[in-house]
C-alpha positions as CSV (number, residue, x, y, z in Angstrom):
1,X,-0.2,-13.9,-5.0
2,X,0.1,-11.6,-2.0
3,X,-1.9,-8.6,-1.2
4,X,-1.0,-5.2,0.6
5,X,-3.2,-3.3,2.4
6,X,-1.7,0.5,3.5
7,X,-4.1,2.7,5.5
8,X,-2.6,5.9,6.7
9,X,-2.9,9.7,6.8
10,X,-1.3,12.3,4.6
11,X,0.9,15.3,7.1
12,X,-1.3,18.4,6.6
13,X,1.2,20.4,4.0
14,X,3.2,17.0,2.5
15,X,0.7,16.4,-0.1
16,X,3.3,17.4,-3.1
17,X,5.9,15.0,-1.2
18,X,3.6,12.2,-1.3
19,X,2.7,12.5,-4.8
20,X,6.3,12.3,-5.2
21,X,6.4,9.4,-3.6
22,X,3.8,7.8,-5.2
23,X,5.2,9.0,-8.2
24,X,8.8,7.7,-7.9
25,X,7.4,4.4,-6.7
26,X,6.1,3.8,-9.9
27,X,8.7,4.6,-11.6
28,X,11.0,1.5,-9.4
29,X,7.8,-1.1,-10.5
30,X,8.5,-1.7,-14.1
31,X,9.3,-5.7,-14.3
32,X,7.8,-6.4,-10.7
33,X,4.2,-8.0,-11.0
34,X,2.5,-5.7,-8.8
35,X,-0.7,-3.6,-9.6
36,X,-2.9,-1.5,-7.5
37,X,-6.0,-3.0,-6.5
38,X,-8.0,0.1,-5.2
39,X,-7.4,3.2,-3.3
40,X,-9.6,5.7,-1.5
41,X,-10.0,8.4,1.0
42,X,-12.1,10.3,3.4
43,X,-13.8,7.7,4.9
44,X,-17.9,8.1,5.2
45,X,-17.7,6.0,8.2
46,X,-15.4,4.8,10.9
47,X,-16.8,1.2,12.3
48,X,-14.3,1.1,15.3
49,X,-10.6,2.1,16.1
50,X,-9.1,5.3,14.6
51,X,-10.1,6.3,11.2
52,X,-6.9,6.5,8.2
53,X,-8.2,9.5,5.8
54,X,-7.0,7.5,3.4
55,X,-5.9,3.3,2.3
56,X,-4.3,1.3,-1.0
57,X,-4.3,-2.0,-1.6
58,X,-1.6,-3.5,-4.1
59,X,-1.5,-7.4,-5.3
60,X,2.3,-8.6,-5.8
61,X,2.9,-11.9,-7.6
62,X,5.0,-13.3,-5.3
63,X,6.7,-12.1,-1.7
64,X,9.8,-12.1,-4.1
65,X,8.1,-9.0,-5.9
66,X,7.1,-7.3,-2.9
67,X,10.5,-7.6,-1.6
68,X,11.8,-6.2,-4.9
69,X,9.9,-3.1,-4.3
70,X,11.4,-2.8,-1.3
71,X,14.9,-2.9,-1.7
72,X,14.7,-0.6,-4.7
73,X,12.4,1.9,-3.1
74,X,15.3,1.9,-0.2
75,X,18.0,2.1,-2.5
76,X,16.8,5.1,-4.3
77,X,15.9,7.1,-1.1
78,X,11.8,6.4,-2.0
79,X,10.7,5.5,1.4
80,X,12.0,8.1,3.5
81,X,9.4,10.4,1.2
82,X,6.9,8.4,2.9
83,X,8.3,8.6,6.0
84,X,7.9,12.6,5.7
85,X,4.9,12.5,4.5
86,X,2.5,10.2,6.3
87,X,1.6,9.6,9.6
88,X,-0.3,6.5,11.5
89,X,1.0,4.6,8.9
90,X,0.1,0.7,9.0
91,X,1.0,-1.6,5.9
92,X,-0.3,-5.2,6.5
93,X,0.4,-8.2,4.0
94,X,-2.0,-11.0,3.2
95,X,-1.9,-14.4,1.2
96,X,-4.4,-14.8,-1.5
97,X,-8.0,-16.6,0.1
98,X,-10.7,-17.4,-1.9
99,X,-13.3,-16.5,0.5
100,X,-16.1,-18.3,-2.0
101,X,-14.0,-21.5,-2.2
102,X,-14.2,-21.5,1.8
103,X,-17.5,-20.6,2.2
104,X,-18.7,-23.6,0.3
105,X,-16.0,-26.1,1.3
106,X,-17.2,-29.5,3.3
């Protein structure tokens, strides 16, 4: 299991093109295993570095799934929406870690 974490700003005016993003993302996921974690925006507080106004995280099964996403989102013109429609864009990925299992490990 991997995990995506997007922080990023929506252009002032591109809101409709994101949703459309957003929306025809969804529409390229059915038989990936990926499933939105949690999302938010306007951050109450801004601990150091530049602030996103808004972040998603999504959990893929695999790197094969996230990869899936990827190459249909580019072959149906999807990410160039985002492209448009965000700026200070950063998507990181992580591997799964049980942060209680670690904790607590000899």
């Amino acid at each position: 299991m991997i995990y995506a974490m997007n922080l990023y700003d929506i252009r002032e005016g591109k809101e409709d093109t994101y949703r459309e993003y957003m929306q025809r993302s969804v529409e390229v996921m059915a038989g990936i295993d990926v499933e939105p974690v949690a999302s938010g925006h306007k951050p109450l507080k801004t601990m150091t570095g530049k602030s996103r106004g808004h972040f998603a995280v999504m959990k893929f099964g695999s790197m094969s799934d996230f990869d899936t996403l990827m190459e249909r989102q580019e072959q149906n013109g999807i990410n160039q929406l985002r492209e448009e429609s965000t700026t200070n864009y950063i998507w990181t990925l992580y591997e799964d870690w049980d942060i209680g299992a670690w904790l607590y490990s000899e």
